[in-house]
Backbone as ProteinMPNN parsed JSONL, in Angstrom:
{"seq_chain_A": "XXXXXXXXXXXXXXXXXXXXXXXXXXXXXXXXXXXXXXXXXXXXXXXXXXXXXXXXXXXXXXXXXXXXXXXXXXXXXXXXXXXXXXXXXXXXXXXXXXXXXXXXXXXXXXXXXXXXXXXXXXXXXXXXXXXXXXXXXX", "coords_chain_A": {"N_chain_A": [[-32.042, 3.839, 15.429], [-29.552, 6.174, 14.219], [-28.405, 8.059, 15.769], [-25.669, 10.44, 16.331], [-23.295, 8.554, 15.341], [-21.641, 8.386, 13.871], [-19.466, 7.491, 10.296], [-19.724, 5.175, 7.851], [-20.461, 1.588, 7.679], [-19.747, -0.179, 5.907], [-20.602, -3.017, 5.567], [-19.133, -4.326, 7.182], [-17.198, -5.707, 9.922], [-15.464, -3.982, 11.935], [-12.589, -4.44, 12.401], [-11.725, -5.109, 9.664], [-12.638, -2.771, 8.651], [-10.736, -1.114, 9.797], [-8.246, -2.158, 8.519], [-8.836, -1.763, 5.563], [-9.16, 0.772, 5.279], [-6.719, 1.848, 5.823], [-5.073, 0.323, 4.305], [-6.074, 1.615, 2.206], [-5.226, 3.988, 2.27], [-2.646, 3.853, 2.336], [-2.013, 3.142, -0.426], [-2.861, 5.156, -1.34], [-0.654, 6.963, -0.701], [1.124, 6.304, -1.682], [0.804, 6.058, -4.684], [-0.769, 8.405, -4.88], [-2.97, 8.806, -6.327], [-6.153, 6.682, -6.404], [-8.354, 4.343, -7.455], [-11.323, 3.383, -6.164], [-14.691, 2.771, -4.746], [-17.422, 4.72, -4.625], [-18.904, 5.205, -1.99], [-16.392, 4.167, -0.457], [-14.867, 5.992, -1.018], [-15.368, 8.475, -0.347], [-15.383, 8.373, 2.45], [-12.53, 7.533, 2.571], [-11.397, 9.936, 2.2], [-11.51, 10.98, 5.272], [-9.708, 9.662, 6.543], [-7.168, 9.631, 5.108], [-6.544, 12.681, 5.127], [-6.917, 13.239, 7.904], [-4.315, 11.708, 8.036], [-2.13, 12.824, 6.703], [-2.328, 15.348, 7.898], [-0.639, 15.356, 10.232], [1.901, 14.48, 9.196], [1.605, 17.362, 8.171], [2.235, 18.488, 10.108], [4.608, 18.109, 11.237], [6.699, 19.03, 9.595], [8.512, 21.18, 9.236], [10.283, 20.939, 11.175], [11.34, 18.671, 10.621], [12.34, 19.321, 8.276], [15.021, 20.879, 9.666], [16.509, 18.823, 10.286], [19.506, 17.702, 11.755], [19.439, 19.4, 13.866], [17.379, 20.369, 15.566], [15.898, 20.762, 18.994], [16.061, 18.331, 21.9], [12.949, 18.333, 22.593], [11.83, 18.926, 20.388], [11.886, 16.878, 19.094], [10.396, 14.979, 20.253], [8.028, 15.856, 19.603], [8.312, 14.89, 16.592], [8.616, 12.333, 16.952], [5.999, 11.427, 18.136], [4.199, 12.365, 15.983], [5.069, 10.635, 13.878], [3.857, 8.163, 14.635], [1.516, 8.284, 15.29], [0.86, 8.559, 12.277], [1.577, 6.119, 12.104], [-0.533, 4.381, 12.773], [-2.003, 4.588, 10.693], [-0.876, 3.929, 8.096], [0.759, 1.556, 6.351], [3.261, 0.711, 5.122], [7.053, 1.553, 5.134], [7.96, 3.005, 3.298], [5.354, 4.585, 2.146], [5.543, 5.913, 4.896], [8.143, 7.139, 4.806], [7.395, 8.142, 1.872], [5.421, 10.44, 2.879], [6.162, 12.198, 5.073], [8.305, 13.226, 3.851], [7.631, 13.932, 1.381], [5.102, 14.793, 0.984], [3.992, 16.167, 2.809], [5.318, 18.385, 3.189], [4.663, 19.275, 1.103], [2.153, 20.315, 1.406], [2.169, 22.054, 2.943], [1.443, 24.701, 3.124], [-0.989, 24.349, 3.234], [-4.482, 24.434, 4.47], [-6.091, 22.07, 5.139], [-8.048, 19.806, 3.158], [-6.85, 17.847, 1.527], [-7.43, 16.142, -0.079], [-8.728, 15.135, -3.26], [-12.129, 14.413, -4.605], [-12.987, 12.584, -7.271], [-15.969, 11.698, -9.48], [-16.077, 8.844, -11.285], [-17.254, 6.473, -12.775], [-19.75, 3.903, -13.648], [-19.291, 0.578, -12.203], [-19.199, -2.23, -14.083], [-20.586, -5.006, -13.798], [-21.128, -5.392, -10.703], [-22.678, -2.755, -10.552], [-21.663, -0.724, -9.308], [-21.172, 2.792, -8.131], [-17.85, 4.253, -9.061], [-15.262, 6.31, -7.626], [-12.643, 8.423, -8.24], [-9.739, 8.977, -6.235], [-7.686, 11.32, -5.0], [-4.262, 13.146, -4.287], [-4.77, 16.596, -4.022], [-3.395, 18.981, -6.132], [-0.779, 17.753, -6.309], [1.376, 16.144, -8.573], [2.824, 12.567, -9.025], [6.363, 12.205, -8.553]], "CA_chain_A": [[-31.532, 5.112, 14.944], [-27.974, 5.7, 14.287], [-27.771, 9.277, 16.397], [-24.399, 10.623, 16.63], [-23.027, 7.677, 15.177], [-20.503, 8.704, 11.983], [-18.955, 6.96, 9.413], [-20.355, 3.869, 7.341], [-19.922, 0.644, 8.035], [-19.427, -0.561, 4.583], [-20.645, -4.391, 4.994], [-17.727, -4.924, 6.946], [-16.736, -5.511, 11.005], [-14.482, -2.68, 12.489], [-11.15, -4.513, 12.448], [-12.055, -5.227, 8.709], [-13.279, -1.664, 7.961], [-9.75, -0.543, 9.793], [-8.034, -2.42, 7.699], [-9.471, -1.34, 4.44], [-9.138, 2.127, 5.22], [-5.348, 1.897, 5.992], [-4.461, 0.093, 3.16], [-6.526, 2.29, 0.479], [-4.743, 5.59, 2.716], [-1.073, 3.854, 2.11], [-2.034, 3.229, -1.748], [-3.049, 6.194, -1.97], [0.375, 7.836, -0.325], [2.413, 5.482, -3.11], [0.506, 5.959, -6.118], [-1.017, 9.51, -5.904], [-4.265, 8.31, -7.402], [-6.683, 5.546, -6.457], [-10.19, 4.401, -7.739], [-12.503, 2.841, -5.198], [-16.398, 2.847, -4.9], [-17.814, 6.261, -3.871], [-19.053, 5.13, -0.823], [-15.345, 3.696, 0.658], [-13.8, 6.978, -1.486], [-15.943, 9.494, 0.827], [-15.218, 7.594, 4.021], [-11.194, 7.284, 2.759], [-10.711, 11.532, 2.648], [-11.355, 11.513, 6.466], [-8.474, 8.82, 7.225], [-6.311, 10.301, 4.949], [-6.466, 13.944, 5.747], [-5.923, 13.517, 9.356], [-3.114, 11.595, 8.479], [-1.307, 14.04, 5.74], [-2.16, 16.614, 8.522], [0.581, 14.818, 10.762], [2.932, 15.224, 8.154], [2.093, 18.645, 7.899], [2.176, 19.731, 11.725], [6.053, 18.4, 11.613], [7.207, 19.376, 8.231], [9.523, 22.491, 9.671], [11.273, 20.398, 12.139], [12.213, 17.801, 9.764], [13.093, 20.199, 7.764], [15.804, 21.274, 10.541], [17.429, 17.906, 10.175], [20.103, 17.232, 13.286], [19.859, 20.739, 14.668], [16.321, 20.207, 16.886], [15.561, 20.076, 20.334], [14.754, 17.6, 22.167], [11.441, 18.965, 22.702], [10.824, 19.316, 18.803], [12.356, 15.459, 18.907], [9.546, 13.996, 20.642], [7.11, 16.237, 18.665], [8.178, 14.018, 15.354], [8.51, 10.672, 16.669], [4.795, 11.469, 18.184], [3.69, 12.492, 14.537], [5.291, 9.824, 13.108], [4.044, 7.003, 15.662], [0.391, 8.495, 14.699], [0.606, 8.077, 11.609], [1.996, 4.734, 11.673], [-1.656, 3.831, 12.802], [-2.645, 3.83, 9.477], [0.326, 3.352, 7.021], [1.406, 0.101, 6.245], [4.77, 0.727, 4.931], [7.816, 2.536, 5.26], [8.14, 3.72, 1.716], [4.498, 5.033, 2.001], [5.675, 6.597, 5.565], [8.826, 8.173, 3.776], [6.513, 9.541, 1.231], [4.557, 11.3, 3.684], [6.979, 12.876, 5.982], [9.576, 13.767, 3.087], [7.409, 14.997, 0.374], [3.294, 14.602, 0.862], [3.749, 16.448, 4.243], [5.887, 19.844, 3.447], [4.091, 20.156, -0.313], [0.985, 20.86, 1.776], [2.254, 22.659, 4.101], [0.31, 25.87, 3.027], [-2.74, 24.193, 3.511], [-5.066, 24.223, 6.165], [-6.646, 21.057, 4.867], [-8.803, 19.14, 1.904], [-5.712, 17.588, 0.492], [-7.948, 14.848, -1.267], [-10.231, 15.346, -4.049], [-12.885, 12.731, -5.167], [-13.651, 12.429, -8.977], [-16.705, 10.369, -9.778], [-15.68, 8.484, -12.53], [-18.033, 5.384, -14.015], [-20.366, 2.992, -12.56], [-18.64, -0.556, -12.671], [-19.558, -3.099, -15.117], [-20.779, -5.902, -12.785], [-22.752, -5.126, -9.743], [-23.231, -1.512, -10.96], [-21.558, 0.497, -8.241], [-20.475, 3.832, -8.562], [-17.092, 4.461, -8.606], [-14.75, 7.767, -7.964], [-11.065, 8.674, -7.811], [-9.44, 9.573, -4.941], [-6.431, 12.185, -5.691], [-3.794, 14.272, -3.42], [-4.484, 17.843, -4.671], [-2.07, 19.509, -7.061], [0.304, 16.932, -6.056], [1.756, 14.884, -8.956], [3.591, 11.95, -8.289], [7.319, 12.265, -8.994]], "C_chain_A": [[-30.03, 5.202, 15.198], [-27.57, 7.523, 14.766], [-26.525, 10.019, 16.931], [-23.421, 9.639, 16.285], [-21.94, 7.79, 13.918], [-19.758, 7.914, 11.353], [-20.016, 5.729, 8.861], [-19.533, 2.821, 7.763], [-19.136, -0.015, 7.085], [-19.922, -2.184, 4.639], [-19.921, -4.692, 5.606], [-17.721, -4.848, 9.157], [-15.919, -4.109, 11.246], [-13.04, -2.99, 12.436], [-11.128, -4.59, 10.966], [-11.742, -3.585, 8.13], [-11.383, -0.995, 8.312], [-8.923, -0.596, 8.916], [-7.68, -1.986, 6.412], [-8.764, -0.422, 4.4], [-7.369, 2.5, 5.568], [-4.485, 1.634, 5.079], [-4.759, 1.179, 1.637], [-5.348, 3.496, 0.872], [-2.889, 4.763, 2.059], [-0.879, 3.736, 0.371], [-1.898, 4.898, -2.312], [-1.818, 7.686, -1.891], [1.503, 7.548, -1.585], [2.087, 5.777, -4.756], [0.122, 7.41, -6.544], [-2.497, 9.777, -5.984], [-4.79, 6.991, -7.018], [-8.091, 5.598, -6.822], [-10.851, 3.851, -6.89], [-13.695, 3.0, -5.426], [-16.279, 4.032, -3.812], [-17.905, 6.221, -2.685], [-17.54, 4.951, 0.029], [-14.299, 5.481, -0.252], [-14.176, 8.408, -0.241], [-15.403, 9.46, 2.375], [-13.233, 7.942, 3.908], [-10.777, 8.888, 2.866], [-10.374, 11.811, 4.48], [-10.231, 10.97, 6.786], [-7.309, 9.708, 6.329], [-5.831, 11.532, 4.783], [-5.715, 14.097, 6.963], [-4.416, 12.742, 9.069], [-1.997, 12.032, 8.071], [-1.153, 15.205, 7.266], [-1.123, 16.209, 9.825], [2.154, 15.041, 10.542], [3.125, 16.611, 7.463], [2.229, 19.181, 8.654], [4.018, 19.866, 12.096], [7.214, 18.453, 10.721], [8.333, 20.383, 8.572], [10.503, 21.566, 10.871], [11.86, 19.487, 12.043], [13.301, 18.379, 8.962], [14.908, 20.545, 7.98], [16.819, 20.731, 10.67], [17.752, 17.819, 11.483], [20.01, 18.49, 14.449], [18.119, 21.024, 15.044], [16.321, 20.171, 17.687], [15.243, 18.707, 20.797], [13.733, 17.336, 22.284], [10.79, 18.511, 21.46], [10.725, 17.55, 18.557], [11.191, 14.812, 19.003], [8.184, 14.342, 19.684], [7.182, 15.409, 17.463], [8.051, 13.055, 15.554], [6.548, 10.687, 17.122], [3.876, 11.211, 16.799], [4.284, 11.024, 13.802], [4.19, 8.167, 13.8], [2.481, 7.253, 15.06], [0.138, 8.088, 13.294], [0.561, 6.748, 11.066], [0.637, 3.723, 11.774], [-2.204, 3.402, 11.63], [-1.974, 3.909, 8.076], [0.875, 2.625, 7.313], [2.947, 0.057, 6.381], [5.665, 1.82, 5.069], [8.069, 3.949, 4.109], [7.08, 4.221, 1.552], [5.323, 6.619, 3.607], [6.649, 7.694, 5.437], [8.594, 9.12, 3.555], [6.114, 10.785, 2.145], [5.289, 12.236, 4.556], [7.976, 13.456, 4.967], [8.78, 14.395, 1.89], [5.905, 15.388, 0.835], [3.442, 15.898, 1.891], [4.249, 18.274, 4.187], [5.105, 20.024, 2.248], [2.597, 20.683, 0.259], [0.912, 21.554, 2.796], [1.758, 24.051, 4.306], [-0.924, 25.928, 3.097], [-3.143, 24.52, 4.52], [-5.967, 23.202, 6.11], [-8.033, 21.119, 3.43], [-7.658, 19.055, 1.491], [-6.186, 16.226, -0.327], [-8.915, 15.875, -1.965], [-10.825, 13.982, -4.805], [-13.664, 13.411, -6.463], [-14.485, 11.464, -8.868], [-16.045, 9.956, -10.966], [-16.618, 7.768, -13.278], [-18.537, 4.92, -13.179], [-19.525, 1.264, -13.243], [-19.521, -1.721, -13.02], [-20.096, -4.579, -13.822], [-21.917, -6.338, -11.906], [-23.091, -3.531, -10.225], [-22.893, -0.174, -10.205], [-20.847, 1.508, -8.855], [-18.754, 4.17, -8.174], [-16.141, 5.775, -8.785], [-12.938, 7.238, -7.629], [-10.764, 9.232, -6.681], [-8.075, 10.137, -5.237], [-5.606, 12.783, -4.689], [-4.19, 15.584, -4.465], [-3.511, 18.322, -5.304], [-0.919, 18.973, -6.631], [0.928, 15.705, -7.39], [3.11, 14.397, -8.436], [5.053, 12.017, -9.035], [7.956, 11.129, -9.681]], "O_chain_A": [[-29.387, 4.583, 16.045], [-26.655, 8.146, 14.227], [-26.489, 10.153, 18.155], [-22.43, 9.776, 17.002], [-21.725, 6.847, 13.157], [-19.064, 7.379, 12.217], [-21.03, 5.452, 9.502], [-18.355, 2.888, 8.113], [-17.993, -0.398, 7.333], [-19.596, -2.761, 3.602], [-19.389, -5.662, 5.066], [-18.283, -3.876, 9.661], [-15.995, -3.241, 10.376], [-12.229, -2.063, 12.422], [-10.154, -3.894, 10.681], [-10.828, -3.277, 7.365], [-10.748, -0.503, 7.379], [-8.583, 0.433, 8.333], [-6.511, -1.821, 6.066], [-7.762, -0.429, 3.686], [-7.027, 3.677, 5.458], [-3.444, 2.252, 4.854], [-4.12, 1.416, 0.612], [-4.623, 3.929, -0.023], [-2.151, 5.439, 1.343], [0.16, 4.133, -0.157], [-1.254, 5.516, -3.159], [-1.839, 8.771, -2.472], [2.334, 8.252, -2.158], [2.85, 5.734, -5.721], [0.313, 7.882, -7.665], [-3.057, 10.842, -5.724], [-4.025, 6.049, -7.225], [-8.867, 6.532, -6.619], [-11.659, 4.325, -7.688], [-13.904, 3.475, -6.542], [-15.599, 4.266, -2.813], [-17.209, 6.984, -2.016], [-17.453, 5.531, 1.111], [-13.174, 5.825, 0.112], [-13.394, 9.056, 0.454], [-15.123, 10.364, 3.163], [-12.63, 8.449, 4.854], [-9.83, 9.143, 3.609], [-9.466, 12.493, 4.954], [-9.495, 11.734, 7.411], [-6.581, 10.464, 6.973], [-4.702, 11.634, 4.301], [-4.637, 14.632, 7.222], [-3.44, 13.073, 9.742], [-0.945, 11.851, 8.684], [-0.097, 15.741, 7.6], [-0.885, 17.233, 10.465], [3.104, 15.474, 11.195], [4.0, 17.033, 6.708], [2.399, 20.392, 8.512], [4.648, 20.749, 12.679], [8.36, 18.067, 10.95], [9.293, 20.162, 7.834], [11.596, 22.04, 11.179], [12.738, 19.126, 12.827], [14.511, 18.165, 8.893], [15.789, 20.532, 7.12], [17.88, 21.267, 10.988], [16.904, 17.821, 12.375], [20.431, 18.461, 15.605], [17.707, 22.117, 14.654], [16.976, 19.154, 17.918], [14.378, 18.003, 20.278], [13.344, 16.178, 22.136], [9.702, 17.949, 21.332], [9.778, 16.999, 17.997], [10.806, 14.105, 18.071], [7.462, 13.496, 19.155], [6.058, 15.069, 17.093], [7.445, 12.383, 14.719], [5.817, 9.978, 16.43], [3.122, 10.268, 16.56], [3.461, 10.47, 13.073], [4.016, 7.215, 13.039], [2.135, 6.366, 14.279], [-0.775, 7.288, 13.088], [-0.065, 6.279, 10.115], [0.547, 2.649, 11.179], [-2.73, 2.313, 11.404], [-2.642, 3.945, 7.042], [1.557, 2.626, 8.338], [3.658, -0.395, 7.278], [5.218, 2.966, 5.13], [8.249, 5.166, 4.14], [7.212, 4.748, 0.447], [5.523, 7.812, 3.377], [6.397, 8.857, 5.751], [8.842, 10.245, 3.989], [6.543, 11.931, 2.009], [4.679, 13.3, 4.666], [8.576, 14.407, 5.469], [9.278, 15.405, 1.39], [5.744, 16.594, 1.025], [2.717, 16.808, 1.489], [3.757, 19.175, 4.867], [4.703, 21.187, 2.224], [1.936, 21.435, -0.457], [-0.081, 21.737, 3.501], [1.649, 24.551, 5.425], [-1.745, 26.845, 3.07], [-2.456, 24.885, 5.474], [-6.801, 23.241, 7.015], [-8.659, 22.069, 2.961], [-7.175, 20.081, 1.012], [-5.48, 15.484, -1.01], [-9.548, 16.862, -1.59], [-10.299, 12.998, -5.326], [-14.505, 14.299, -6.603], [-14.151, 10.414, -8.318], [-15.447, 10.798, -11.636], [-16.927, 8.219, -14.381], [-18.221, 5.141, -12.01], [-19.302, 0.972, -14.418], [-20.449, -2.098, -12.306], [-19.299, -4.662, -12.888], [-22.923, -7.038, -12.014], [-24.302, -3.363, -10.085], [-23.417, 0.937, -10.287], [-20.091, 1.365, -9.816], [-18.464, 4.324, -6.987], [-16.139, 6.338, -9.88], [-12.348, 6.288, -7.114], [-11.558, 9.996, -6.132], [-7.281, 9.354, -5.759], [-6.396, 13.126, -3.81], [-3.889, 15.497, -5.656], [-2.449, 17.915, -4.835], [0.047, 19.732, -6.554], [0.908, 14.502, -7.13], [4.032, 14.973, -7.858], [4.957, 11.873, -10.254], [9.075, 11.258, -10.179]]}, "name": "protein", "num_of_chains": 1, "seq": "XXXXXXXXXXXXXXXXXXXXXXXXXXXXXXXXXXXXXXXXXXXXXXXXXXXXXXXXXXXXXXXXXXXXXXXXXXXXXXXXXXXXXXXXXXXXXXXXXXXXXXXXXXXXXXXXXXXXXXXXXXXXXXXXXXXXXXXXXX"}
């Protein structure tokens, strides 16, 4: 029994599954828009939620530019250092801290939405979109 146990495995080890889920979250900071199979699209809202919500806890103190505390200082490199867990690149990390991060800053979270879309031609799996909310990409 898998009691208290959350997430799927997907077929896959844990450094594997990290992996995965880091790269779909930095696609998905660059492009906007990704398709995946339902199962890894369900699983990818939780990684990339918490890590938008990073970029939205220090959105006002970026904002602020050179005129911060030290205090607020350590508060961003924290946020940033978190997120770096699971964004690859800089130009994804950018994104996220300069636009992804203040356009949701009225949220209080769900900044993905998952479209089913088609089942794929092949093995037959189902696959959905994975979207930022009313975010298009510039």
């Amino acid at each position: 029994m898998r009691h208290r146990n959350s997430g799927r495995k997907l077929g896959r080890n844990a450094s594997h599954r990290d992996a995965l889920f880091s790269n779909l979250v930095t696609s998905l900071f660059l492009h906007g828009r990704i398709e995946t199979t339902e199962a890894k699209a369900k699983e990818l809202r939780r990684f990339a939620d918490a890590t938008i919500g990073w970029g939205v806890a220090v959105h006002d103190l970026i904002a602020k530019g050179d005129k911060i505390s030290a205090q607020e200082k350590v508060k961003v490199v924290h946020a940033k250092r978190m997120a770096r867990k699971t964004v690859r690149t800089r130009e994804a990390m950018d994104r996220l801290f300069n636009e992804i991060g203040p356009h949701f800053a009225a949220r209080k979270g769900g900044y993905t939405r998952l479209l089913k879309s088609r089942i794929r031609k092949g093995d037959a799996a189902p696959m959905a979109l994975v979207e930022l909310v009313d975010f298009a990409k510039q």
